[in-house]
C-alpha positions in Angstrom: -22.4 -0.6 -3.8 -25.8 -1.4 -3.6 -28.4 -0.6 -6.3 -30.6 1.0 -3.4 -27.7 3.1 -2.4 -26.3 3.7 -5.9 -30.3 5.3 -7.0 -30.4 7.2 -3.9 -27.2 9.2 -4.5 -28.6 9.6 -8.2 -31.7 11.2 -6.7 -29.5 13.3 -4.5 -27.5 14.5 -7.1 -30.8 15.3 -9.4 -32.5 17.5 -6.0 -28.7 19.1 -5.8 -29.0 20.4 -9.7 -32.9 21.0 -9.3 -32.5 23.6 -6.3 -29.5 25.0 -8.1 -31.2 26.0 -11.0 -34.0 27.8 -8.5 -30.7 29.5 -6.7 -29.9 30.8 -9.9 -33.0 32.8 -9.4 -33.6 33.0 -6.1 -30.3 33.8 -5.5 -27.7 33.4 -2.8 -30.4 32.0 -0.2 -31.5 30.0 -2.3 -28.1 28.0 -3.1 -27.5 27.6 1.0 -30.8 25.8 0.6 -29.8 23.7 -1.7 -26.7 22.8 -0.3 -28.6 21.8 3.1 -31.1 19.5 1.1 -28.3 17.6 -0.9 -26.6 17.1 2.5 -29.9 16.0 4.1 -30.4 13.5 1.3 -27.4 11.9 1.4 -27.5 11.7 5.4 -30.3 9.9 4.7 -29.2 7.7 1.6 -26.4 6.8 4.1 -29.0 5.8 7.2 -30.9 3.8 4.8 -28.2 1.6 3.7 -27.2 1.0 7.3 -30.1 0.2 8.4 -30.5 -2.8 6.1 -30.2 -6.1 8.6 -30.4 -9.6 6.9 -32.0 -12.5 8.5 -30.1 -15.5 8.0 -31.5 -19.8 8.3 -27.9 -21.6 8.3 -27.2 -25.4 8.8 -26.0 -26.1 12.8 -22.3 -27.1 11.8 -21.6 -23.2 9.9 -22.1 -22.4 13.6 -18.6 -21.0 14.6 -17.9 -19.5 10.7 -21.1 -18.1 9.3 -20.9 -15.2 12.4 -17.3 -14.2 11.4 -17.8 -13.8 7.9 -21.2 -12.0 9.0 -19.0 -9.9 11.0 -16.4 -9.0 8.3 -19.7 -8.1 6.0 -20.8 -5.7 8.5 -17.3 -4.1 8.6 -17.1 -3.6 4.8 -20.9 -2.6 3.9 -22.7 -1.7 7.5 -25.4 -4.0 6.4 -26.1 -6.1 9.6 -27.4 -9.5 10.7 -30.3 -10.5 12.9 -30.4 -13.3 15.3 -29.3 -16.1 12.8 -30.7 -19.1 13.4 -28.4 -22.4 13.0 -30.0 -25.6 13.3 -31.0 -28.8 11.7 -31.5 -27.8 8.2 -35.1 -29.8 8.0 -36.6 -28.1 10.7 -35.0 -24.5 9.4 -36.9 -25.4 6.4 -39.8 -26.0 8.5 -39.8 -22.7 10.3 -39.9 -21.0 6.9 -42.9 -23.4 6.2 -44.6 -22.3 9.3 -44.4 -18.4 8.0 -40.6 -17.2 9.7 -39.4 -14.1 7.8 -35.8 -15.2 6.5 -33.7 -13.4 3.6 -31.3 -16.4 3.0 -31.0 -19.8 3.4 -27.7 -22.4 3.6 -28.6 -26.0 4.3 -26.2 -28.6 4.7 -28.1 -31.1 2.3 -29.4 -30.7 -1.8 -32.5 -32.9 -0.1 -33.5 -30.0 2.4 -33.2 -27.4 0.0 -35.1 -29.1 -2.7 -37.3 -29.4 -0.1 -37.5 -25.7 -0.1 -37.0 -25.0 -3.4 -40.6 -27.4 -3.9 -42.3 -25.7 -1.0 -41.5 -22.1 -2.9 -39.7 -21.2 0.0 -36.8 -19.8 -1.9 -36.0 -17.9 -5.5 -34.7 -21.0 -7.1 -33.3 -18.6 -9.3 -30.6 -17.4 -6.9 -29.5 -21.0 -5.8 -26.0 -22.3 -5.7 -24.0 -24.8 -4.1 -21.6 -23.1 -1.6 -19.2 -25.7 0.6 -18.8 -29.6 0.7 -17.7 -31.6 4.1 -16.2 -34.5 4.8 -18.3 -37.5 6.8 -16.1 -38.9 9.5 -16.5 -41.0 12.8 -15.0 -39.1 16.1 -13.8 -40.0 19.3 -13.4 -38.4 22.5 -9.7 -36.6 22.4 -6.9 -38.6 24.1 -9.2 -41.4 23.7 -7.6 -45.2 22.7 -10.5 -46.1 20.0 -9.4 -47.6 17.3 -11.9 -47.3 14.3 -10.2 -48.6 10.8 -13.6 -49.0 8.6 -17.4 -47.9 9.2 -18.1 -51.6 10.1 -16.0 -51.3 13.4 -18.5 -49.2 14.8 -20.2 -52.3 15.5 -17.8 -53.5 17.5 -17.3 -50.5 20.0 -18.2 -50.9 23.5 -20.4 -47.8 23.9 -23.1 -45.7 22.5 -22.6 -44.2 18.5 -23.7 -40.5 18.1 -25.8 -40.1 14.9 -28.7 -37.2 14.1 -31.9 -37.9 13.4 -32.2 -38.6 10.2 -35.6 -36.9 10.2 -34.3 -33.4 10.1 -30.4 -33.4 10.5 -28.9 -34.1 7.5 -25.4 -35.3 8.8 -27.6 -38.2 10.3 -28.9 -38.9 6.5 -25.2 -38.9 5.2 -24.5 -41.5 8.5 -27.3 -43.8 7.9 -26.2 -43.7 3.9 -22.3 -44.5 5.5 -24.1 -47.7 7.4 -25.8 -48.9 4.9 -23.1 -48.8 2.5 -21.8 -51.7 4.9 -25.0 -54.0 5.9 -25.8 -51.8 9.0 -29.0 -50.3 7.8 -31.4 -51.2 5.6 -32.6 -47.9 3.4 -29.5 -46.9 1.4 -31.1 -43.4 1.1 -30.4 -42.9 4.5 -33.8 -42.3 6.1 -36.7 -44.3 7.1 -35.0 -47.7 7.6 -33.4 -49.9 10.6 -30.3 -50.3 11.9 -29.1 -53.9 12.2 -29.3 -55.2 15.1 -25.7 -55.1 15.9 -25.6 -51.9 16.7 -29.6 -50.6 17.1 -29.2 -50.6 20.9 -25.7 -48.4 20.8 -27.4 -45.7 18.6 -27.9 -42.2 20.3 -29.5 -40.0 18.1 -29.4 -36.0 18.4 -31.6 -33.1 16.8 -28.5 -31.8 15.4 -24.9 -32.6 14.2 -23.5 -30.0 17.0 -25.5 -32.6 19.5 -23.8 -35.9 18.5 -20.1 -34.2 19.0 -21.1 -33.0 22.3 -22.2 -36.7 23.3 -18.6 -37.4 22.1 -17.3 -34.2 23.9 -19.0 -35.1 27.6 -18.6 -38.7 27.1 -21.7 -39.6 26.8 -21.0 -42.0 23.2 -17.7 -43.5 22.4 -17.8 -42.1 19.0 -20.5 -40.6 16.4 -20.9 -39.3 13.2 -20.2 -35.9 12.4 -18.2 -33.3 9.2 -14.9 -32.8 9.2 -15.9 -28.9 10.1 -17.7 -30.2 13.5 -13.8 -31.1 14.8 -12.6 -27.3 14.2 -15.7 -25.7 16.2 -16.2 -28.7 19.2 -13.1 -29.2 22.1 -12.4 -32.6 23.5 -13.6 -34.7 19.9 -10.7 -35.7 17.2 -10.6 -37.6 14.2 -11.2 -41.8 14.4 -12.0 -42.6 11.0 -13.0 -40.3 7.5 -15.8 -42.3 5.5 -15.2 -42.8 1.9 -17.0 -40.8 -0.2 -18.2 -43.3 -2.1 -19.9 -44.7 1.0 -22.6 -41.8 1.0 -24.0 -38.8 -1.3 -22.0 -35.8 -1.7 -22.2 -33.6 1.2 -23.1 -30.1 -0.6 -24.3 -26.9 1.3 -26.6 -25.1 -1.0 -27.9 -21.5 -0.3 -30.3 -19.6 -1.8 -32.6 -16.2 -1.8 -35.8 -16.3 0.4 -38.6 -16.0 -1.6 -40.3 -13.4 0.7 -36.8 -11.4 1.3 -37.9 -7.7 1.9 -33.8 -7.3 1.1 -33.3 -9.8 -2.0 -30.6 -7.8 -3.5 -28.7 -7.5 -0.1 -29.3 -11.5 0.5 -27.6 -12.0 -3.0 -25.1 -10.1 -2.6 -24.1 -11.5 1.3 -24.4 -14.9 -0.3 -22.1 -14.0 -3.2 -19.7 -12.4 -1.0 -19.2 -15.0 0.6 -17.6 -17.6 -2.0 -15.8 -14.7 -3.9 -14.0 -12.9 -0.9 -10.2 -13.6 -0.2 -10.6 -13.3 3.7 -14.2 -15.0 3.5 -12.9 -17.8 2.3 -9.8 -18.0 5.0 -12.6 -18.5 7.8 -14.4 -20.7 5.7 -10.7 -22.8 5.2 -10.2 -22.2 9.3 -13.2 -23.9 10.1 -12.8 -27.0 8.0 -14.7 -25.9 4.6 -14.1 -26.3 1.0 -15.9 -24.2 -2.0 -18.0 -26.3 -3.8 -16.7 -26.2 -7.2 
C-alpha cells in the first residue's frame, strides 16, 4: 500500500469519527451524512491511487520484458505506465538533459547512469544495480558461420553489427570485446579506431535492437549484441559468448528521477521489480539475471 493511499484512508477514517460525533447531536440525519462523506472520501482515495501513471526511460534491449512486468504492476496496484521510452541509454539520458519529465530510469551501462547521476538527473539516493547480460557475437539462424574467438570476426566475409559507441552502450562493451584482442585501439571502448582489418566491415546502429535486426534481414553476417537481444529478436542465434574478462561488467542500474512528481511510486515499481517471484520469471524468460 502506498503511503498516499495509506494517509488518505487515515483522513477518511478521522472525517468518519468527526461527523459522527456531530450525528450524535444532530441526530439520525446527521449520521446518513456522515456515512455519505466517508464513502465519498474513500471513492476518492481509491481514484487517486489509480490515477497515478509512471513514466519510465529504459535501455532498448528491456524492450520485450520491462512492458510485461509493467503490465503485472498494473494488475496488482492499478498504478499505470505512460508511453515508456526504450532506447539507447546515452540519448535517454539526454532527453532527461534536455528537460523530458521521467519518474525512473534503467540504463544498460554504470557509465550512462553516472552520467546521470553527475548531471543530477536522478536521486542518487535511490540507485541500485538491477540485471547483468552476457556480450555475445550473433548470426543469422540456420546460418553456417563459424565464430570460435572475438578475433574471427576479422575473418568473416560480411559486414559486423556493432552500436555506436557514442550512445549505445552494447557498442561500448563491443569495442571493449575488440580491443581486448588488437582490433581497436581505446580499451575503454569509445573514441578510438578499429584496425583496419575489419574498419570497412563495421555497421554501426543507434541501438542494440538495430545491430540484431542487421543480423535478422541479413544485412551483416554477424554483430554484437546481450544474450537477452536473442530471446526478444527472430531469425538471430548464438555464434560466440565473449569472455567476461574481455570487457566491463555489463550492469543495468536504475534509479529515482530527480524531478518524479511520483518518487515513492517510482521506488516502489523499481523495487518490485527485483523482489517479485513472477517479476523475476519474465525477467529469467527474456534472458536476465539479478544483479547480485
Amino acid at each position: 500500500m502506498s503511503m498516499f493511499t495509506a494517509m488518505s484512508r487515515r483522513g477518511a477514517l478521522a472525517l468518519i469519527a468527526s461527523l459522527a460525533i456531530a450525528g450524535s447531536v444532530a441526530g439520525c440525519s446527521g449520521n446518513t451524512a456522515a456515512q455519505g462523506s466517508a464513502e465519498a472520501a474513500g471513492s476518492s482515495s481509491t481514484q487517486s491511487a489509480e490515477k497515478v501513471e509512471l513514466q519510465i526511460f529504459a535501455a532498448n534491449s528491456l524492450e520485450k520484458a520491462l512492458p510485461e512486468v509493467q503490465a503485472l504492476y498494473t494488475e496488482q496496484t492499478g498504478v499505470t505506465f505512460a508511453d515508456t521510452q526504450f532506447k539507447a541509454s546515452g540519448d535517454l539520458v539526454e532527453q532527461m538533459r534536455a528537460g523530458a519529465q521521467v519518474d525512473a530510469l534503467i540504463t544498460a551501462s554504470k557509465g550512462t547512469m553516472d552520467d546521470a547521476v553527475e548531471a543530477d538527473l536522478v536521486d542518487e539516493s535511490t540507485r541500485e544495480d538491477m540485471f547483468v547480460n552476457d556480450l555475445v557475437i550473433v548470426k543469422a539462424e540456420g546460418s553456417d558461420l563459424a565464430v570460435a574467438s572475438i578475433e574471427d570476426v576479422a575473418n568473416l566475409d560480411g559486414r559486423i553489427a556493432i552500436g555506436d559507441a557514442a550512445t549505445v552502450p552494447a557498442g561500448k562493451y563491443a569495442n571493449q570485446a575488440l580491443a581486448s584482442v588488437g582490433l581497436y585501439t581505446n580499451a575503454e571502448g569509445a573514441d578510438g579506431e578499429y584496425a583496419a582489418s575489419i574498419a570497412d566491415k563495421v555497421a554501426l546502429a543507434d541501438k542494440v535492437g538495430t545491430a540484431a535486426k542487421y543480423v535478422s534481414t541479413g544485412d551483416c553476417v554477424a554483430g554484437f549484441v546481450y544474450s537477452s537481444d536473442i530471446f526478444r529478436y527472430d531469425g538471430i542465434e548464438e555464434a560466440f559468448v565473449c569472455p567476461e574478462d574481455s570487457h566491463k561488467p555489463i550492469v543495468y542500474p536504475g534509479a529515482v528521477s530527480a524531478t518524479s512528481e511520483n518518487a515513492e511510486e517510482a521506488a516502489k515499481f523499481l523495487e518490485f521489480c527485483l523482489t517479485n517471484k513472477d517479476a523475476q520469471k519474465i525477467w529469467a524468460k527474456y534472458g536476465f539475471e539479478l544483479s547480485e
